[in-house]
C-alpha positions in Angstrom: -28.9 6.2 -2.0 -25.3 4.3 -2.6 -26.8 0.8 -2.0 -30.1 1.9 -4.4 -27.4 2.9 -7.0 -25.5 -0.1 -6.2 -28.3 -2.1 -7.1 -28.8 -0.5 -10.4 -25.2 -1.1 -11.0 -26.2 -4.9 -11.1 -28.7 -4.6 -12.9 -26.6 -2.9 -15.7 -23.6 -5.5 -15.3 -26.5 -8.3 -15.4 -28.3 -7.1 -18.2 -27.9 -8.6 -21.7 -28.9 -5.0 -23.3 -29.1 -1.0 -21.8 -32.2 -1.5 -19.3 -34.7 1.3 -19.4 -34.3 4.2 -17.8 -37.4 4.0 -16.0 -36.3 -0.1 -15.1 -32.9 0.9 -13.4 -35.4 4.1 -11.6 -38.1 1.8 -10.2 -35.3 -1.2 -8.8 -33.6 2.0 -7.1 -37.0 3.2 -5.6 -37.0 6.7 -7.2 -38.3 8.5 -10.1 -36.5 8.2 -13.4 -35.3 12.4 -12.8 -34.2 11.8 -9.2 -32.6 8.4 -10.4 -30.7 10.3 -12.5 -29.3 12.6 -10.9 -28.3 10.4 -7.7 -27.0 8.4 -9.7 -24.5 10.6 -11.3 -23.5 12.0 -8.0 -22.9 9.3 -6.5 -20.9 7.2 -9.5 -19.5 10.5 -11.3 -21.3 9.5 -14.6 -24.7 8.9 -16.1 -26.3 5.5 -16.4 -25.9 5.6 -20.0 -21.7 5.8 -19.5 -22.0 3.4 -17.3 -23.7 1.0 -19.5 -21.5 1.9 -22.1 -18.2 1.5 -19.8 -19.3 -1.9 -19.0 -20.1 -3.2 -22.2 -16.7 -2.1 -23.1 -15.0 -3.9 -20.4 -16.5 -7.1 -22.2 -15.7 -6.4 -25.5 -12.1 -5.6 -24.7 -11.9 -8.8 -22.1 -13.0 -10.6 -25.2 -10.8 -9.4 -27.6 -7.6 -11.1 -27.8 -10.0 -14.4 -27.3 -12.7 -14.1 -29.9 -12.0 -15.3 -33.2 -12.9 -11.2 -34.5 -13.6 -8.2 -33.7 -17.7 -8.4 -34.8 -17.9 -11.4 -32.3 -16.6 -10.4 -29.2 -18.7 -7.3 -29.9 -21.8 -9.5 -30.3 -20.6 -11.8 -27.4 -20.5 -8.5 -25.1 -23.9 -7.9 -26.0 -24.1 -5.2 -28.5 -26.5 -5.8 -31.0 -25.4 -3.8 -33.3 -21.5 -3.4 -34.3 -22.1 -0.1 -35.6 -23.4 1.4 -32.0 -20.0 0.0 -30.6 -17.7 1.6 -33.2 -19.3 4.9 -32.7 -17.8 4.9 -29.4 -15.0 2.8 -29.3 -12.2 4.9 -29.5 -14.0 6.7 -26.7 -14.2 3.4 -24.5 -10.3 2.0 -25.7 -8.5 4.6 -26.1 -8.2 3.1 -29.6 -10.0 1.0 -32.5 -11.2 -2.0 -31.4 -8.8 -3.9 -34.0 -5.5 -2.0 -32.9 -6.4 -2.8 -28.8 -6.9 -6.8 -29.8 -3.7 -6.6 -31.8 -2.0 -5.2 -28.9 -2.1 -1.7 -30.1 -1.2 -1.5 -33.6 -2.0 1.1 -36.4 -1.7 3.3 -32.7 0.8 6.3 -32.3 1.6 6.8 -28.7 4.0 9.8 -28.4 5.9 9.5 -25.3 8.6 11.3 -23.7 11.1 11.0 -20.3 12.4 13.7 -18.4 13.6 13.7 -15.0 11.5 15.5 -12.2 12.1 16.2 -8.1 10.6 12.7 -8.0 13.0 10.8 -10.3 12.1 9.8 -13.6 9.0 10.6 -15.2 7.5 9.5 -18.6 4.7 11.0 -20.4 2.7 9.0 -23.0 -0.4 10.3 -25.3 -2.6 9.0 -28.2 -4.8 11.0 -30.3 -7.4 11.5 -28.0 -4.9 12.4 -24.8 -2.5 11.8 -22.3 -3.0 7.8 -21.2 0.3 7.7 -19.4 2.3 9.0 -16.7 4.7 6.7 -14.9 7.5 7.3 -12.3 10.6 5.8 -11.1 14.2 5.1 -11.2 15.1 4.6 -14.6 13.9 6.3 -17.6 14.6 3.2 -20.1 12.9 0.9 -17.6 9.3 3.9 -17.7 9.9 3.3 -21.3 9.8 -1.2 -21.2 7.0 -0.3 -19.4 4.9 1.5 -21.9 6.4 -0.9 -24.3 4.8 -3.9 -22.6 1.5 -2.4 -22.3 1.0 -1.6 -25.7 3.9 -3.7 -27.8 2.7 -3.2 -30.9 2.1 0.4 -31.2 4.1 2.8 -33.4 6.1 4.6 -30.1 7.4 7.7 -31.3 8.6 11.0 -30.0 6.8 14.1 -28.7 6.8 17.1 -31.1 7.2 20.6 -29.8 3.5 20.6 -28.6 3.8 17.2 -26.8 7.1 18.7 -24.9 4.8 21.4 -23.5 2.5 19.1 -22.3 5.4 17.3 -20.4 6.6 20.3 -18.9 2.8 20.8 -17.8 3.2 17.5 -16.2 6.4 18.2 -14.6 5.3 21.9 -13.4 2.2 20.0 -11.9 4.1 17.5 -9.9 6.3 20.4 -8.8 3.6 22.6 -7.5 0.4 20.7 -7.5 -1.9 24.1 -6.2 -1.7 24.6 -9.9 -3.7 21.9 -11.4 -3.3 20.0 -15.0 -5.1 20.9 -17.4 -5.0 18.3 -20.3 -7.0 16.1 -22.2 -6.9 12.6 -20.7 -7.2 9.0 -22.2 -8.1 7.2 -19.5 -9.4 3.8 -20.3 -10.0 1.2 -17.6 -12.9 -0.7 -17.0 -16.4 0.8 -15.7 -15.7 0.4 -12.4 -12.2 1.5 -12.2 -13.5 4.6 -13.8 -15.8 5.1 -11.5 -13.1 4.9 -8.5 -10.5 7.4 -10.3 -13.7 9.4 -11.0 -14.0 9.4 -7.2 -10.0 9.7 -6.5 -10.0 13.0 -8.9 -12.7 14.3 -6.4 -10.1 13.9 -2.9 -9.1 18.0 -2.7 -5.1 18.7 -3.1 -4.1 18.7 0.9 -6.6 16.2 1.7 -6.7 12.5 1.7 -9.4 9.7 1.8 -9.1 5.9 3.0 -9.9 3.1 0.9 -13.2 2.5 2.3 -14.4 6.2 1.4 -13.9 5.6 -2.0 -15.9 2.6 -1.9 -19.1 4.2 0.0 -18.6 7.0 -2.8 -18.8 4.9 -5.8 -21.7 3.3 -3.6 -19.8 -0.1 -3.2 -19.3 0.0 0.7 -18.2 -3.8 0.4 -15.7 -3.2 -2.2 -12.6 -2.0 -0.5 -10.1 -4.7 -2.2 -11.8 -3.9 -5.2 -10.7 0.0 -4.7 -7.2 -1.0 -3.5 -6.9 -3.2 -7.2 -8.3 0.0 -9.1 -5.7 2.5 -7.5 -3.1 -0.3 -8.2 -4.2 -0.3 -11.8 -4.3 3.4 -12.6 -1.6 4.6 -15.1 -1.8 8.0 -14.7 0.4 9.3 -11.8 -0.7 12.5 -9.8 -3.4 13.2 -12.5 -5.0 10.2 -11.2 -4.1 10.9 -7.5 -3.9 7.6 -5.8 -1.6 8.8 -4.1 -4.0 10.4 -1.9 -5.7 6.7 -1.0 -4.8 6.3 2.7 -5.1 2.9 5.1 -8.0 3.2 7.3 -5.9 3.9 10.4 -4.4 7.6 8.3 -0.6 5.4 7.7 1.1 5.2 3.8 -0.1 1.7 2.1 1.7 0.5 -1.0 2.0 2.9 -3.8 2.8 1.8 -7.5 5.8 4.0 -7.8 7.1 3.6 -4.2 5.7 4.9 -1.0 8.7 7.7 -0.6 7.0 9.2 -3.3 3.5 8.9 -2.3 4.9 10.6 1.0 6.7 13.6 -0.5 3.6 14.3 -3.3 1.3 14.5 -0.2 3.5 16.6 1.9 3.8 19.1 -1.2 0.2 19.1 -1.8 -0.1 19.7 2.0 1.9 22.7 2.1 0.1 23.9 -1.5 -3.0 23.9 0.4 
């Protein structure tokens, strides 16, 4: 079923336009129901998202580049600029014009606290949180951000915004609790799919890198998964952390392997 899906992930990728429901079915050897369903168990999403996802990757790969907006829509392969506006503050996180201007006409409220962990900073648009970084130094969490989105309007967290930090905080604490809070995840259709799959790894358990990739139904893609976990943004409510080397030992982790070690053995003892 992973290599049928992964086929029909080709297609999409390949595919100028959405193919058919029934197209993406026959190429996987099933019927359009079945497709569907194995499909979204296997990815985490529907075909549709997927498309969608992908087509988004395009437009925003193409933004800085493309002389507008309406082009590098067009050049991704929309056909109409009105479908991709529908959804693109879904797909970016943001209009397409703020993300090709590096984020601006955006308010990101952000905040830094210190946690058992170090120093943690908490970032959110409109639509939810779509940052959570650790380390050292709470100016350095907030160049960070800075860099990723320079032209946004940064601003801080109002009373609400504070209790969402504190839910952040609370969670890395004692992660048996869960989070609870809407998410702005962004990324490109694949990494969604593997931080769809990482969201899946129980607290107390861990999976290797090759897991993931069977999961997403990419058994070849193990680099690929490493790259994605590298690229997530979202600390513990993303849980790379729990991405282990295929031998059960600590690989790299964004915000320092002592960390990774110490959020697994709290999750371990959660469990």
């Amino acid at each position: 079923q992973a290599e049928a899906v992964a086929r029909a992930c080709r297609m999409i990728e390949e595919a100028e336009t959405m193919p058919a429901l029934d197209a993406l079915a026959e190429i996987a050897g099933m019927s359009p129901f079945h497709f569907h369903r194995v499909f979204k168990k296997v990815t985490g999403i529907t075909p549709k998202a997927y498309a969608g996802a992908h087509l988004a990757k395009r437009v925003a790969s193409g933004l800085r580049e493309a002389g507008s907006v309406t082009e590098a829509v067009f050049d991704a392969g929309y056909n109409s600029s009105s479908r991709f506006y529908a959804k693109s503050s879904e797909l970016l996180g943001m209009t397409p014009t703020a993300y090709r201007k590096g984020g601006a006409g955006t308010r990101i409220r952000f905040a830094a606290a210190e946690c058992s962990l170090g120093s943690i900073l908490v970032a959110a648009t409109e639509k939810g949180v779509c940052a959570i970084l650790l380390g050292d130094e709470p100016d350095a969490l907030a160049r960070d951000l800075q860099d990723r989105f320079p032209k946004a309007e940064l601003s801080g967290g109002d009373e609400m915004f504070e209790r969402w930090v504190a839910e952040v905080i609370g969670f890395v604490e004692t992660p048996g609790r869960g989070l609870d809070l809407p998410l702005d995840i962004g990324g490109t259709a694949f990494q969604q799919r593997v931080w769809t799959a990482l969201r899946a790894i129980p607290v107390g358990t861990t999976a290797t890198y090759a897991d993931i990739a069977r999961a997403i139904g990419e058994p070849a893609a193990v680099r690929a998964v490493a790259q994605a976990c590298g690229a997530n943004r979202l600390a513990v409510a993303i849980p790379c952390h729990r991405v282990v080397r295929s031998d059960g030992s600590l690989s790299g982790y964004r915000w320092g392997v002592e960390r990774k070690r110490d959020l697994l053995a709290r999750e371990g003892a959660a469990r």
